[in-house]
N, C-alpha and C positions, 0 to 999 in steps of 0.2 A: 497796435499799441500794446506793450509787454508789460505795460505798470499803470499803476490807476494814476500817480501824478507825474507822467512823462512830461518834459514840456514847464515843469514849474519849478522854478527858483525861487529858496529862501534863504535870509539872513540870517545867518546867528548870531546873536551876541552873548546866548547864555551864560551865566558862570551856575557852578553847583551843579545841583540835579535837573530842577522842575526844566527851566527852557531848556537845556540840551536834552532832555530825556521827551521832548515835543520835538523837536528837530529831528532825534533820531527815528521816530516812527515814520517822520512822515518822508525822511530819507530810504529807510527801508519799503516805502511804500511807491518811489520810484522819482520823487523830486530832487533836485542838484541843490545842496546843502551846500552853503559858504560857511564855515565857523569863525568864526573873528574874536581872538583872543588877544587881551594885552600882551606889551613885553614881560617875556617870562614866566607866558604861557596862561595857563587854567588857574583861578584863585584857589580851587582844591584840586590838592594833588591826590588824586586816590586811581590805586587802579583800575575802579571804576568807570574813570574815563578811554578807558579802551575800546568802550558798550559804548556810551554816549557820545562820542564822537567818530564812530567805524562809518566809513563810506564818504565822512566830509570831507570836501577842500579848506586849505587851511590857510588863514592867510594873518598876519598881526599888523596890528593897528593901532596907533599910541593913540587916543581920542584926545588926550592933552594939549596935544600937535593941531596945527590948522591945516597943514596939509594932509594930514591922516583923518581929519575930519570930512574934508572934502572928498577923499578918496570914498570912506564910508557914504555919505553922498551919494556919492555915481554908484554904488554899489546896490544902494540902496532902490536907487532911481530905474534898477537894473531888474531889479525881483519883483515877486510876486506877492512874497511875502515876510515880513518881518519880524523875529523872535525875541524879544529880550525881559530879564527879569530882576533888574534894578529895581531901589526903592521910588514911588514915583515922584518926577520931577528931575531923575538924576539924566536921563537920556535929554532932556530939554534946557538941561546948564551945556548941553554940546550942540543944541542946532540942530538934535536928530532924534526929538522927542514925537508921540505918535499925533499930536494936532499938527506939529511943523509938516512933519515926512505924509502924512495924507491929505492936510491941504494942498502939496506941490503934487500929489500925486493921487486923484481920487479913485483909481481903480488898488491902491495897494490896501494890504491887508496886512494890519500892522499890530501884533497881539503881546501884551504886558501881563507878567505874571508875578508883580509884588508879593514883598508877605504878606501887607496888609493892601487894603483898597485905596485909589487916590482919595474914595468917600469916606474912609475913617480915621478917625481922631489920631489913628495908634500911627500912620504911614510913616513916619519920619522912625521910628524904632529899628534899630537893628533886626530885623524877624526870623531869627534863624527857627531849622525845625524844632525845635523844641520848644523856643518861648511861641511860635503859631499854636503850636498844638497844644500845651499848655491854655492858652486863649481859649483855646475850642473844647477845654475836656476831654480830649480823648487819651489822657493817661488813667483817666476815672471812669471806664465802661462801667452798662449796667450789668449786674448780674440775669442775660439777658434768656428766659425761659428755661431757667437752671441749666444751660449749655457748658456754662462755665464758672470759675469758683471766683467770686470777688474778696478779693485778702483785705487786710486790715487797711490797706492806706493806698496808695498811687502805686502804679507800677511805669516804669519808662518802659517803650518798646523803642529799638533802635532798627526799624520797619519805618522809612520816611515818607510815611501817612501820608501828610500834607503835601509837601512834594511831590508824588507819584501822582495820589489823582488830581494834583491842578494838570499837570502837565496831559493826564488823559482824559481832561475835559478841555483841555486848550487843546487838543489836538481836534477831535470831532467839531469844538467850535468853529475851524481855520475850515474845516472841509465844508462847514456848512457854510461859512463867508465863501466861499470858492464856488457853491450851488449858487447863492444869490448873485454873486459877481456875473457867472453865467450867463444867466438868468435877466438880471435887471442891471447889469454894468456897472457896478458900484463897488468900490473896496470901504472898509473901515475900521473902524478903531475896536478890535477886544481884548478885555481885562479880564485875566481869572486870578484875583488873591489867592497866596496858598491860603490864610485863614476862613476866605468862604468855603473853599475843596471843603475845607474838613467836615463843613455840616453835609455832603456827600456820603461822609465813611459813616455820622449819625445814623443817616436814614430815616428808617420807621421808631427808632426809639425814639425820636423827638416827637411824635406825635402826638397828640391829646386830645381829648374833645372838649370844649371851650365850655368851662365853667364847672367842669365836676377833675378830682385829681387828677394827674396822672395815672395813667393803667401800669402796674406790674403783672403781664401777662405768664401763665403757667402752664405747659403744657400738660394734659393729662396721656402721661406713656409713663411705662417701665422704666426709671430711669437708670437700672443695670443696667440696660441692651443699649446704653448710649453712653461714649466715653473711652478711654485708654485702657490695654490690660497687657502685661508682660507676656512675651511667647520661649517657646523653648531657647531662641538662643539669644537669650536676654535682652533682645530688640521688643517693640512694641507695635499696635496697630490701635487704628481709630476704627469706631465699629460705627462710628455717624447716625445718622434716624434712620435705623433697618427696616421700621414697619412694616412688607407684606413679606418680606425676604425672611425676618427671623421665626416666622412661625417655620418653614422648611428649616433651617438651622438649628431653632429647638430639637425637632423631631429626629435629624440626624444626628446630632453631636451629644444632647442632653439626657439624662435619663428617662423613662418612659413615666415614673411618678411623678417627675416635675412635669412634666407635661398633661396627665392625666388631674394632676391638682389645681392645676392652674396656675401654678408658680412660674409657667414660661408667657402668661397673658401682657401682650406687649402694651395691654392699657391697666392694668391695675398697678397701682401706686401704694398699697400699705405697704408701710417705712419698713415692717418685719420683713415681708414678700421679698421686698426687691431689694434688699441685704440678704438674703437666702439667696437671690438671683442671685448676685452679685459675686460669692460665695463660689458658687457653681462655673459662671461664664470666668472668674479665677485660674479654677483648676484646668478647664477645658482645655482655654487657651495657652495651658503651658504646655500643651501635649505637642503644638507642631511649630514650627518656624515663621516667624513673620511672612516672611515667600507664600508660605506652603497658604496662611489662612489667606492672605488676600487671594491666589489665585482660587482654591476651592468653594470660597466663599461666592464673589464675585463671576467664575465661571460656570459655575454647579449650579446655583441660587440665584444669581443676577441680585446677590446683597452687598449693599455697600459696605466695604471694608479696605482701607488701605492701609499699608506699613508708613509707621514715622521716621521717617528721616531726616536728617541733617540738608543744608541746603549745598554743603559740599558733596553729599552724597548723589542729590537731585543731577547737579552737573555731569554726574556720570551716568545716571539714571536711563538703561535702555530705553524706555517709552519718551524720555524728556528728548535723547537726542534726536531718536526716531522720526520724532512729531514737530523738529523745528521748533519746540519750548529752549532747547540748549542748542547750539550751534559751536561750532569750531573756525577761531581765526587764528592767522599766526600774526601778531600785533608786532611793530616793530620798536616798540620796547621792552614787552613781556616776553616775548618768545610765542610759542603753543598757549592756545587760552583754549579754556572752555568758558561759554560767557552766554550771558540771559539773549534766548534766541528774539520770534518773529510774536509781537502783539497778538495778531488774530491769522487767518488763515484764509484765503481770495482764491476759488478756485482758476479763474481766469488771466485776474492779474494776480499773481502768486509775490507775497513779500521777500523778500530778496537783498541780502546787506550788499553795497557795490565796494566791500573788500573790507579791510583792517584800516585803521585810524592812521590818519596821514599824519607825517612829522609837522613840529610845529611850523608854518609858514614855510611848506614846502611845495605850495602851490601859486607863491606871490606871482610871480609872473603873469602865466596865466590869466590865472583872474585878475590882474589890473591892466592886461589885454584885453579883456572881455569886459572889464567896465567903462574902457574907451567906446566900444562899439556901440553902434544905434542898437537898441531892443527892442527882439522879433515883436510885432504887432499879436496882443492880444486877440484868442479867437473867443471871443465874447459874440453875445447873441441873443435875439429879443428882446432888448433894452428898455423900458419902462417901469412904470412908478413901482421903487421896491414893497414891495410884499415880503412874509414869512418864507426863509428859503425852502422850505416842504409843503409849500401852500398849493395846495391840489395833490398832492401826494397820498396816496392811500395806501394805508397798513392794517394787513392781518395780523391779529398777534394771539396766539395760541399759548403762549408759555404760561408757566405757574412759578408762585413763588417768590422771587426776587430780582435774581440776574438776567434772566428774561425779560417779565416786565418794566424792569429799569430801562434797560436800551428802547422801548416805543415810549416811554414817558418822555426821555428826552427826544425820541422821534416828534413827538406830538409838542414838546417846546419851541421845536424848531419849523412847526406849524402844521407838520402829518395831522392824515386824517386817519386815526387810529379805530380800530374795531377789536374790539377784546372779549374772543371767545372763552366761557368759561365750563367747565364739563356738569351739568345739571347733579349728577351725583356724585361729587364730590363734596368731605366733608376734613379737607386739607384744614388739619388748626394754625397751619402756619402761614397758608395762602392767605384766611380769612383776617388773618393780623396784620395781615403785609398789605391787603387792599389798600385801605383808606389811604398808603401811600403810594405806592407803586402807580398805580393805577388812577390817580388825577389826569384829567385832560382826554380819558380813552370813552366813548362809546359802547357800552356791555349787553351781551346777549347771554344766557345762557342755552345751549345748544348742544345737545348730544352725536358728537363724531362720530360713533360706534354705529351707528343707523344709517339707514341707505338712506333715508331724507333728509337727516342731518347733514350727509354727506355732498347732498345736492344744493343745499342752501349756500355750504359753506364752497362751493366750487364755482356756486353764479357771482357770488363774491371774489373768489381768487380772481376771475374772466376780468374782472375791474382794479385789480390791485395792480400796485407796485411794487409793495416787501409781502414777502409772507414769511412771519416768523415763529418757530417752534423752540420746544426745547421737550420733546417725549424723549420716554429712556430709548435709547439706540433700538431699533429696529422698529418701532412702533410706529411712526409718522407711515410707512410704508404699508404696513398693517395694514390703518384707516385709507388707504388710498389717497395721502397726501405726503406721500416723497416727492422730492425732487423731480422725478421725471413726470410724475402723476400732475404737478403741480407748472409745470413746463410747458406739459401739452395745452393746458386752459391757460396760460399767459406767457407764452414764448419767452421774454425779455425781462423776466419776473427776477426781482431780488430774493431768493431763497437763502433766509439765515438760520443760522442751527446754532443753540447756547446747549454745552452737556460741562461735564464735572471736567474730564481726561480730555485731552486735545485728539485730535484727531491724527493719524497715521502712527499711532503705537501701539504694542500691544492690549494696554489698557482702554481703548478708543472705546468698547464694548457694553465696559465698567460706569455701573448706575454711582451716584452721586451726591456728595451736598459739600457746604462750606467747609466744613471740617476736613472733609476728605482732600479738598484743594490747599487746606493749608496742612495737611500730613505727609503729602509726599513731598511739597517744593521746601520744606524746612522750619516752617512759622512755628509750628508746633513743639518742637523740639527746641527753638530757642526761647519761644515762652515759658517754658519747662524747666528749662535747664538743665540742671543735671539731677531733676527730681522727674517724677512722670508729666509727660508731653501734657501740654495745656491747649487748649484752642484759644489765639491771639486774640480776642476780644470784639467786639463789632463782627457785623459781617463782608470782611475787608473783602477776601474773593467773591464774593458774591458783586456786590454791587459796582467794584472793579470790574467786574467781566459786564455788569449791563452796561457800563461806560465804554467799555473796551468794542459790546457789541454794538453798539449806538457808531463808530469808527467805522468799523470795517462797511454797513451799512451805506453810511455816507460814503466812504470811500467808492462803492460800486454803484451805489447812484448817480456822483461823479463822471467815474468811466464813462454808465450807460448815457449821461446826457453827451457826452464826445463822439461816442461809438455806435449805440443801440442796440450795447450788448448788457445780458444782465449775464449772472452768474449766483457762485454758494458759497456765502461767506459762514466765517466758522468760529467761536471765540469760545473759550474755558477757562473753565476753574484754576487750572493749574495753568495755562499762559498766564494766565493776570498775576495769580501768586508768584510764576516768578519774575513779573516783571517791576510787583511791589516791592521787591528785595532788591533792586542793583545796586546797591557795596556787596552787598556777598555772593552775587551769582557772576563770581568769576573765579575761574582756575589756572593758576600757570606754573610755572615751575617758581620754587622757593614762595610759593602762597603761604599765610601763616591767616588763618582763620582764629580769630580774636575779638572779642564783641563781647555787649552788658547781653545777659541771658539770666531768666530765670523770673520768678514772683517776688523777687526781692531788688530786681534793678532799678536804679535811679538815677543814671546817664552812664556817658563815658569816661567820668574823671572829675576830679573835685571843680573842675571851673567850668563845668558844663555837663548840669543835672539839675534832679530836685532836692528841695532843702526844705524840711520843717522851719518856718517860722513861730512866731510865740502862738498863731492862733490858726496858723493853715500853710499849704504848700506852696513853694513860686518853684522858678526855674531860673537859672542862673546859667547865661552865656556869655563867659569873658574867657573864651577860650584860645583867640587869636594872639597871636606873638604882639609881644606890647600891652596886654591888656590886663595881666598881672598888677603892676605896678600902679595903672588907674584904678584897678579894685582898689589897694588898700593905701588908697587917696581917699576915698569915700571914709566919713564921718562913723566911727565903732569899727570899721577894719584895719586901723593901721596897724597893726600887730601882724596881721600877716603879711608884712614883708618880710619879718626873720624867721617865720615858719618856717620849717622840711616840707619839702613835695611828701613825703610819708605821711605828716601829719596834716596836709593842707585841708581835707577834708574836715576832720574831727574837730580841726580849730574853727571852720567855718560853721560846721553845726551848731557849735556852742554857742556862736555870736547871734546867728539868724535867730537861734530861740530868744531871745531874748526882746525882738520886738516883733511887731505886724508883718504880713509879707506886704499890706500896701505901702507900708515904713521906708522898706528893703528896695523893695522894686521902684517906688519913687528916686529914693536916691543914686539904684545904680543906670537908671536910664539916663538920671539928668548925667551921668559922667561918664554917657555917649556907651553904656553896655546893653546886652540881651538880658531881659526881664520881665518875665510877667507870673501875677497871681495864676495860680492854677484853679480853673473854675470848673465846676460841674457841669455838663449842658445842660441838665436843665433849667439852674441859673440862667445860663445864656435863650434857653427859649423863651423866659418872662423877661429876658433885657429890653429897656426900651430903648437903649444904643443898639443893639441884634435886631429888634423890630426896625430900627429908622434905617437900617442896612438892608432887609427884605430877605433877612435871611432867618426868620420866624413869622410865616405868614399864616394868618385865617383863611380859611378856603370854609363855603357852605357845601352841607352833606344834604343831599338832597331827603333822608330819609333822619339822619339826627342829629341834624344843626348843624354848631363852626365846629371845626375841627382844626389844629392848629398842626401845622406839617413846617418841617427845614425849609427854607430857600431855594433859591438857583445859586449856584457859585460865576458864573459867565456873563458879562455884561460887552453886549454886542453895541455898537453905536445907529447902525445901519438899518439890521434886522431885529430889534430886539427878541428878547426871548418871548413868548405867545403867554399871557399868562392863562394858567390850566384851571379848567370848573374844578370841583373837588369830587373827588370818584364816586361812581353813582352807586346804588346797592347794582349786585349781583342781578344781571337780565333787565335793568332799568329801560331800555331803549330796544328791546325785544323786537315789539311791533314796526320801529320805524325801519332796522336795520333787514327784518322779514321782505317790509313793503319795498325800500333797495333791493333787494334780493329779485323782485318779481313775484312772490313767491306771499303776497299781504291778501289775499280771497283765500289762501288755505292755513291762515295764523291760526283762525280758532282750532283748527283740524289739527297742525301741529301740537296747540299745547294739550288737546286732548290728549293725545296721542303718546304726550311727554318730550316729546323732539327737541320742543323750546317750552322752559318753564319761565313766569311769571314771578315778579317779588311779589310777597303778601302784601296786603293791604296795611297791615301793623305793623 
């Protein structure tokens, strides 16, 4: 078998991004993609669509029609799985909504990616990305451990947030419906709102401990040695959290009094200090070329540092192409592209596009040949009362930090039995922030790997797993005696996944890592920026995109394994997910014109689709489709701008929105059927009790101090629901029990002597 979903047929109906950008993964991942577009093609015409629909068959379909509704029918009746992301209700005005289509057919697997939820008030709303994300706060990040500078009011990012990761939590959701189907013979019904995705990109900033503020968390570092600084040839680079790296750096690059003073101390924080720093790592860095510091920095030091670039730049990017981040089609509208490659990386079943985007409905035939015919019989197997589809599945999870532990979080939703090794001496200020969320639903030891005992504990455990996942800096898993092949020998059939910064087969593969660096080569940076110094995009978008991304690949080879009884080493990065968070701009062709809101000062793409100051706060305004002018200034205080200039349409609009409420505004442009909503802060939204009765602000108990309030799940499965998760325990909570699994529970006390495995304190 050459692909993880050989053998499986899905339906497209997507329009936009989120469902075809779920089609196209699971196409590249080796399933036969039907696309089904109305007369006249795709609702957005962007070149974009070149990426999101390479590899499909193409076929058109009037739904309006009753014979084209039937055709989708047999089409329907045909697959395995079905995509679409209407608002809900609109598939069930045709006969081909997902209760019709999976009661006539209980093995399908039929997934809805609204804006908003069929359980929310707002479903009937136009939800473009803007007015979802707007909904969710995510144009208002926090100023999040002084990473990043938060300016005086909103920023638009034209990065489709909400789209990108519903579509890459509907994708892992469909693989995990495809293990339970398996499994227990059952298909069903999943919903990913882009509006729930978004509390995804939140993360751990939504969380709190129930009853005392919110935390605004500060790291205590240098915060010169973190941040943008010009190089010789007026390019720039991101120098990321250097920590063990810049003490060599100092020493090389810096003068020997800054060092001997302690002005290069990458933990002292007085505001004079680290403006002297600042001052210094200035001048340094204009001595060599962007080139020149990432490579010496990163090969010499093994320090994080990468040059920022453009995401047109990315496209050409020797390590992007290298590494199947970019790939090369020749499309037959565009000519030559260069265009957003392969999600994550399968060392066995290897992702693989099955060519350039077919013309419209140039596959009819065909397929309404093949929807005539009987459909091959399901190789389904073990059939009984469904369970969680990871239920008995057991997971090592070794990573730190974010993108790591994401992807077993959502292992352990989807029912894993997670175990989460933690390194006894480690005093990560960012791991320890990120616990209370990352890390719900896991089992924790603390266990030192570097020791031959540690080593033995953690290997009577691999002999019993089925993922074992890491994310050490490159070469280190090897080190400890837990590579790949080390880890192969104690579990043949073992899913071995690896999360780093740089994808793998380029020359960056090497190169240590963090969020910032994932969004300085693929482009984020630089359009945050603008044409002032590169910014890091807000949230930690690569990061917790790549635990979603690895949570995919994951399932995809546990898939396989149950078909085959093969396992293999799946692979996911920083910089795949960044650039698969950009598709409008990761494409290249001939006569491309790269164009986009950029900068700390954006507020859409154009007076009828952005943000607007109202008299008392921000909304977002989408009446940007043809015909939708003219219902604007229908609406009560706009009439006026119908004899506007497009030059001034903006200006006039401002003046009017200040003038009353944005609830004012937005009430009346929804009632006249447009995109609109208040722009809310999330932390508003984590005390909503419309977000509470959603479940997408929940209470979890801290075993050591009390509730804690954490985001949601974005995926609502019908069949298999999602598992809900205990709330993460301290550090080593479950020590003893995980030992006494081990075999290894008549030598715990000897251990924690010993220090092998440390104990939480009692207080």
């Amino acid at each position: 078998m050459s692909s993880a979903l050989e053998g499986i047929r899905v339906i497209d109906f997507g329009q936009y991004l989120a469902a075809p950008l779920a089609a196209m993964m699971l196409c590249d991942s080796g399933a036969d993609v039907i696309r089904i577009d109305p007369p006249g093609g795709p609702a957005w015409k962007h070149p974009a669509n070149a990426i999101l629909q390479r590899g499909k068959r193409s076929i058109v379909l009037d739904l309006r029609t009753a014979e084209d509704r039937a055709t989708a029918e047999r089409l329907i009746a045909s697959a395995d799985v079905v995509i679409e992301n209407f608002r809900p209700g609109t598939m069930s005005r045709f006969g081909l909504g997902p209760l019709e289509m999976t009661g006539a057919d209980q093995q399908l697997i039929y997934c809805s990616l609204p804006g908003f939820g069929s359980d929310d008030p707002r479903a009937g709303l136009p939800a473009w990305e803007g007015v979802v994300c707007s909904a969710a706060g995510l144009y208002d990040p926090p100023s999040f451990a002084g990473y990043f500078k938060k300016g005086e009011g909103p920023v638009y990012s034209a990065v489709p947030l909400a789209s990108s990761y519903a579509a890459f939590i509907a994708a892992h959701s469909i693989l995990a419906a495809l293990i339970a189907r398996r499994r227990y013979g059952c298909g069903q019904r999943i919903e990913v709102p882009l509006f729930d995705a978004c509390f995804e990109v939140i993360g751990m900033a939504g969380h709190s401990v129930v009853g005392r503020p919110p935390a605004s968390p500060q790291l205590k570092i240098n915060m010169a040695a973190i941040g943008r600084y010009q190089c010789a040839d007026g390019r720039w680079i991101d120098t990321s959290p250097p920590l063990r790296g810049f003490k060599w750096f100092a020493e090389r690059f810096l003068p020997k009094e800054a060092n001997d003073s302690g002005l290069t101390d990458i933990f002292q924080s007085d505001p004079e200090r680290v403006q002297k720093l600042r001052c210094l790592l200035t001048d340094v860095f204009k001595t060599r070329t962007a080139r020149q510091w990432e490579r010496v920095a990163n090969e010499e030091a093994r320090n994080g540092i990468a040059a920022c670039q453009t995401s047109a730049e990315w496209l050409h990017d020797e390590h992007a192409q290298t590494s199947g981040c970019v790939i090369s089609l020749d499309d037959p509208e565009l000519g030559a592209t260069w265009q957003a490659g392969y999600a994550v990386h399968l060392s066995g079943t290897r992702m693989q596009a099955k060519g350039p985007r077919h013309r419209l409905d140039a596959d009819r035939q065909s397929i309404l040949d093949q929807s005539r015919s009987p459909r091959s019989p399901r190789a389904e197997t073990d059939p009984g009362e469904p369970r969680a589809p990871l239920d008995g599945v057991r997971v090592i999870d070794t990573t730190q930090i974010l993108a790591g532990p994401t992807a077993c979080r959502i292992l352990a939703e989807y029912g894993g039995e997670v175990i989460k090794i933690n390194d006894p001496y480690s005093e990560n200020p960012m791991a320890a922030m990120a616990h209370l969320y990352v890390n719900n639903g896991k089992r924790s030891i603390l266990l030192d790997l570097k020791s031959p005992r540690g080593r033995a504990v953690v290997e009577r455990l691999v002999e019993k797993a089925d993922v074992f996942h890491q994310n050490f800096a490159p070469g280190t898993a090897a080190r400890l005696g837990l590579g790949e092949t080390a880890v192969r020998r104690l579990r043949p059939d073992v899913i071995y996944s690896s999360v780093s910064c740089h994808a793998n087969g380029g020359y960056r593969e090497a190169y240590r890592g963090h969020e910032e660096l994932g969004q300085a080569v693929t482009g984020m940076e630089v359009r945050a920026g603008g044409d002032e110094v590169p910014e890091r995009a807000g949230w930690a978008l690569c990061d917790f995109s790549t635990g979603h991304l690895s949570a995919f690949a994951i399932l995809l080879a546990l898939f396989h394994r149950m078909r085959t009884g093969q396992g293999q080493h799946v692979q996911a990065a920083l910089s795949r997910s960044g650039t698969l968070l950009q598709i409008p701009f990761m494409i290249d062709f001939p006569g491309q014109s790269w164009n986009e809101p950029r900068g700390q000062r954006a507020m859409g793409w154009g007076p009828l689709y952005r943000l607007y100051k109202a008299r008392d706060r921000c909304f977002f305004l989408a009446a940007h489709r043809k015909g939708d002018l003219p219902r604007l200034a229908g609406i009560s205080g706009l009439e006026a701008i119908a004899a506007t200039p497009a030059a001034q349409l903006t200006a006039a609009l401002e003046s009017r929105f200040a003038t009353e409420s944005a609830e004012e505004w937005t009430a009346r442009i929804t009632h006249a059927g447009l995109g609109a909503h208040v722009l809310v802060n999330y932390l508003e939204n984590m005390e909503s009790p419309a977000i509470k009765h959603l479940s997408l602000s929940i209470v979890r108990n801290h075993a050591a101090i009390g509730e804690v309030r954490n985001v949601g799940t974005a995926a609502k499965l019908s069949g298999t629901p999602l598992v809900p998760l205990f709330g993460a325990p301290p550090l080593g909570w479950h020590g003893r029990e995980i030992i006494d699994a081990a075999g290894y529970g008549d030598r715990f006390n000897e251990l924690v002597t010993a220090g092998v495995v440390k104990i939480p304190s009692e207080d």
